[in-house]
ZAKOL-970326 format. One record per residue (C-alpha): x, y, z. Coordinates in steps of 0.5 Angstrom, whole numbers, plus 500, padded with zeros to 3 digits. Each point is the difference from the previous one (the first is absolute). Layout:
# ZAKOL-970326
   px   py   pz
    X    Y    Z
...
END
This chain:
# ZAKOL-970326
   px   py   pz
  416  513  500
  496  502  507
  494  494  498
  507  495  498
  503  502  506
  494  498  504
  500  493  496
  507  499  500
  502  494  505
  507  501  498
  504  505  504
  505  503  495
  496  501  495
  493  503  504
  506  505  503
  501  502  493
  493  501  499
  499  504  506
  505  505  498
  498  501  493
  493  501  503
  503  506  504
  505  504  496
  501  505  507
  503  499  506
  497  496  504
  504  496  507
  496  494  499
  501  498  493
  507  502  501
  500  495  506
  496  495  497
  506  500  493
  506  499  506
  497  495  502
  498  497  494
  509  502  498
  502  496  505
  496  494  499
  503  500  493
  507  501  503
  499  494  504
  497  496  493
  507  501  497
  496  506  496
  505  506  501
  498  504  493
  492  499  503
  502  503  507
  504  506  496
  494  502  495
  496  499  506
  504  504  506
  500  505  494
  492  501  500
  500  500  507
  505  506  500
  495  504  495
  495  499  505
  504  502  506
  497  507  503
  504  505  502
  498  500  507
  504  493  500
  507  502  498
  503  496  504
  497  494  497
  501  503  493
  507  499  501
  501  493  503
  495  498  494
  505  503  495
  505  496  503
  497  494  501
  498  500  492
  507  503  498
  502  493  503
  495  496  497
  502  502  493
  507  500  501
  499  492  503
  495  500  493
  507  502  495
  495  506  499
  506  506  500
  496  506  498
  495  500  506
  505  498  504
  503  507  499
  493  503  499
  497  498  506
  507  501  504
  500  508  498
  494  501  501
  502  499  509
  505  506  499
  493  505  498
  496  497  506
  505  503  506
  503  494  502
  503  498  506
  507  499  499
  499  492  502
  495  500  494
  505  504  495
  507  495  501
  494  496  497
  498  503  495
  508  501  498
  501  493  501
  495  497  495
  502  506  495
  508  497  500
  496  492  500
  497  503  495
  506  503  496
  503  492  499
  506  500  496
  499  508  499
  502  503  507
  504  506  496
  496  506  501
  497  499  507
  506  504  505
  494  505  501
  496  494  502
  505  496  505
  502  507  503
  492  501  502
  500  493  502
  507  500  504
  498  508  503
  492  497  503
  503  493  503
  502  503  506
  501  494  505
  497  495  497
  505  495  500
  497  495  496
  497  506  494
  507  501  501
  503  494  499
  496  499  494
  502  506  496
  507  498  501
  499  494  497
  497  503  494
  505  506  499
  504  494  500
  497  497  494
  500  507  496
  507  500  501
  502  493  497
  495  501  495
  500  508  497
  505  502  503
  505  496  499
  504  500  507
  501  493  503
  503  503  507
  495  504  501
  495  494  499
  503  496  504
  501  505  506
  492  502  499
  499  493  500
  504  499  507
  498  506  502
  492  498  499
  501  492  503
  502  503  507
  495  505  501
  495  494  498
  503  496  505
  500  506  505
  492  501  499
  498  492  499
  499  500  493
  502  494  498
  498  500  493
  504  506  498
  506  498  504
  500  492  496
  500  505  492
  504  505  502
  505  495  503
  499  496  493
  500  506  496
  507  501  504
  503  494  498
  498  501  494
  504  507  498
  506  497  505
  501  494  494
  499  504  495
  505  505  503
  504  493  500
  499  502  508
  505  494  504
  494  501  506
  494  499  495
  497  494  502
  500  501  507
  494  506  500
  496  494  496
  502  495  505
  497  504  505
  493  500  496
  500  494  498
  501  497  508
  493  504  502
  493  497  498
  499  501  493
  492  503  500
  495  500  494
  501  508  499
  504  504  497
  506  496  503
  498  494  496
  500  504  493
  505  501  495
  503  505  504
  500  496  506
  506  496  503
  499  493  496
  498  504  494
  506  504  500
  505  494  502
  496  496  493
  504  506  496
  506  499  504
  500  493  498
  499  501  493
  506  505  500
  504  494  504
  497  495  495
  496  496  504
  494  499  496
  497  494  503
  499  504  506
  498  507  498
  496  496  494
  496  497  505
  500  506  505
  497  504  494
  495  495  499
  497  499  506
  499  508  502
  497  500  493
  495  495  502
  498  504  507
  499  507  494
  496  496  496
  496  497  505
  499  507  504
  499  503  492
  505  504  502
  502  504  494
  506  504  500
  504  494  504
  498  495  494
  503  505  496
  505  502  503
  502  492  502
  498  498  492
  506  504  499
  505  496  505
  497  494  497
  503  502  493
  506  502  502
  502  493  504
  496  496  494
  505  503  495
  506  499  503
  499  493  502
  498  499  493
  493  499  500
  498  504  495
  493  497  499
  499  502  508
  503  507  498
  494  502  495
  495  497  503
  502  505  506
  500  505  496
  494  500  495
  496  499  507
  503  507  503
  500  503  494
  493  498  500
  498  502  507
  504  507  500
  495  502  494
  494  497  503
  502  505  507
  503  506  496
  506  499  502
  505  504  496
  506  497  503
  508  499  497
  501  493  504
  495  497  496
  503  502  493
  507  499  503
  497  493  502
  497  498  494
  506  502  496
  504  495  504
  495  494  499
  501  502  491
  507  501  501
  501  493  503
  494  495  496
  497  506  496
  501  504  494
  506  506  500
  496  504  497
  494  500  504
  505  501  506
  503  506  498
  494  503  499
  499  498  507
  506  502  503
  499  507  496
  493  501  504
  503  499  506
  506  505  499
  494  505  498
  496  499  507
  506  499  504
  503  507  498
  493  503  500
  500  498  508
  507  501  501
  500  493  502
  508  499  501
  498  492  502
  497  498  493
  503  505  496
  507  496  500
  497  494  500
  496  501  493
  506  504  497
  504  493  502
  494  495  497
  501  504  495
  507  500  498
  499  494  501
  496  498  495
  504  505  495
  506  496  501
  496  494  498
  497  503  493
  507  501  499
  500  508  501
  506  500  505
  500  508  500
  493  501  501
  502  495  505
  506  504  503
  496  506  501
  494  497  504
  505  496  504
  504  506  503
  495  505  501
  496  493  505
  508  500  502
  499  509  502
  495  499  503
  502  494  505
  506  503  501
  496  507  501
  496  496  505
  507  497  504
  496  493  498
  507  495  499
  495  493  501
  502  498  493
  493  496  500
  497  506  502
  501  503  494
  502  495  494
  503  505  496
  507  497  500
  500  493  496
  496  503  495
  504  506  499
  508  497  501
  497  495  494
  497  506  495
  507  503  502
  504  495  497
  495  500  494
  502  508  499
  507  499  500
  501  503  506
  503  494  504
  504  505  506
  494  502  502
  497  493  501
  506  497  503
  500  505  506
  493  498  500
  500  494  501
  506  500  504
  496  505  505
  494  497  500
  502  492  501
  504  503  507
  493  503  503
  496  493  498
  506  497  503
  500  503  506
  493  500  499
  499  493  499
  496  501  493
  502  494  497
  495  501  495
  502  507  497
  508  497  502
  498  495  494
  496  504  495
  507  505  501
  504  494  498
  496  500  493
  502  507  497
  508  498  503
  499  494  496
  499  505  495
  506  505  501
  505  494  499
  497  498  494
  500  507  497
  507  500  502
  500  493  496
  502  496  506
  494  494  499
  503  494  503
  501  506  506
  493  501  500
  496  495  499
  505  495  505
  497  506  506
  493  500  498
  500  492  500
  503  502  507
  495  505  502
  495  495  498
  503  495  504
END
């Protein structure tokens, strides 16, 4: 290694080589592979960065602590940037044995919860530690805001929380001069406020979307025009959020950004599907589910994705099996964002296969959940077309009435004509399992009108 290391003209790999020539401690190989990490970043390289900062960490004398921590931080941001979950977390614990400082412990807490994703249920003891070391640091503050805000939409299942955390992290952001925090808590605001069924919900997007949109985080699925894509499709406008979709996923593949590929894959099928586009819906979701394995990423929207493309121009079956693993993974994150849409896809495609009970039973518990979650956005959480029809094949034509009759009030007032609509399907049904045909089929000829 030490003779490949003199020869090698390339700079990553005669760092490696000159790492694995000195196995102790020693400041100038660690140097030399920081150097070597961040010219891997700035080539789009972020797995090499990780796998290299990790090297310059061993290599680290105790004499430099100091410089110890900052790598471990460094390198726990490069492998979260790699899609590689566990050295993220590995890297970040280790700050906490190193007496950190309390700056450099918020970080290390921060990259812990990025870390989590969808499952956020377990890390109290680490936004605790986090919250009692930010101090006055307005923007750290701003951004752990930000973050409990998101663990209280996605496992705690408390909207007003998250949407009070979100206003509460925009302001502090705004106060400190970070405008990237502010323009996603201000986008994650509007869109707990919709889902809330919130009559100011759009003025916090509006506000975001009036500032410069920049490159980084704010320019992401979580940004405000990837958050405004997802209210589009809610509203059905699914040129403009198909084309939002697309455009953000050229920018990720470019950059070979792979946790927002996936994560904008899983919007592409959505929005495919619904505009019935089924080949587009597949070919998304083989690709994200392709790109998820390459990454190792265990995730329940993937499945939840996939199960949307089968159930709209694949095989039902295939769906279901999906759809099932979505659940798994979802109640194993205690993920109360994708758990309710699994059980909907689900259901969904019980119905389908003509196992209305099954159906019911997956719908109501999707139905709990939105409910539990205070989620009254009736394209949030498609539960009721599906169930309010099972319902009617059951037999229990009381229950679907009331629900068609409450949720077609809320699309009104809501303006979602689309879930308006498909309710009108299973009020269709309703009259002719009354035996008023003529009835219904004069208003599904109005409804189509």
């Amino acid at each position: 290694h030490a003779t490949l290391a003199e020869v090698s003209t390339e700079p990553i790999e005669r760092a490696r080589h000159l790492a694995l020539a000195s196995p102790g401690p020693d400041e100038r190989v660690a140097a030399t592979l920081m150097t070597a990490a961040e010219q891997a970043r700035r080539r789009g390289l972020p797995d090499e960065a990780a796998s290299l900062t990790r090297l310059a960490v061993a290599r680290t004398p105790d004499e430099h602590a100091d410089r110890r921590r900052e790598r471990c931080l460094l390198g726990s941001a490069h492998a979260y940037a790699a899609t590689d979950y566990e050295l993220c977390r590995e890297l970040a614990h280790r700050v906490f044995a190193l007496a950190p400082t309390p700056a450099q412990r918020v970080r290390a807490c921060i990259q812990i919860i990025n870390a989590a994703n969808q499952a956020l249920y377990d890390l109290d003891e680490v936004f605790a530690e986090a919250f009692a070391q930010v101090g006055d640091d307005t923007c750290g503050r701003a951004r752990l805001h930000y973050l409990r805000a998101f663990k209280a939409h996605a496992s705690d299942g408390d909207s007003a929380i998250a949407w009070t955390e979100a206003a509460r992290a925009a302001v502090l952001a705004r106060r400190g001069g970070d405008r990237s925090t502010e323009q996603v808590a201000l986008a994650f605001q509007a869109f707990v406020g919709t889902l809330q069924g919130r009559p100011d919900a759009d003025e916090p997007l509006t506000r975001a979307l009036a500032r410069p949109q920049d490159a980084g985080p704010t320019g992401g699925h979580n940004g405000p025009r990837g958050i405004r894509a997802r209210l589009d499709f809610f509203a059905d406008r699914l040129a403009r959020s198909g084309a939002e979709f697309d455009r953000m996923l050229r920018r990720a593949r470019e950059s070979d950004d792979a946790e927002e590929t996936v994560f904008l894959l899983c919007g592409k099928v959505d929005v495919e599907a619904r505009a019935g586009r089924c080949d587009r819906a597949m070919e998304a979701a083989r690709e994200v589910l392709d790109l998820a394995r390459e990454i190792g990423a265990n995730l329940g929207q993937v499945y939840y994705a996939a199960a949307v493309a089968e159930a709209a121009g694949g095989d039902l079956e295939r769906g279901a099996a999906l759809a099932r693993e979505s659940v798994r993974i979802a109640r194993e994150d205690q993920d109360l964002v994708y758990l309710p849409l699994a059980w909907c896809v689900l259901g969904q495609i019980r119905h389908r296969l003509r196992d209305p009970v099954a159906a019911v039973e997956c719908l109501s518990r999707a139905r709990a959940i939105a409910v539990r979650r205070g989620i009254v956005d009736p394209a949030a959480i498609p539960w009721s077309v599906d169930l309010a029809e099972a319902l009617v094949a059951v037999g229990d034509h009381d229950r679907a009435e009331a629900i068609v009759r409450d949720v077609q009030q809320t699309a009104d007032r809501l303006g979602r004509h689309g879930v308006y609509a498909s309710l009108s399907r299973a009020d269709a049904l309703l009259r002719g399992e009354s035996g008023d045909l003529a009835s219904a089929a004069a208003y599904l000829r109005d409804t189509a009108a």
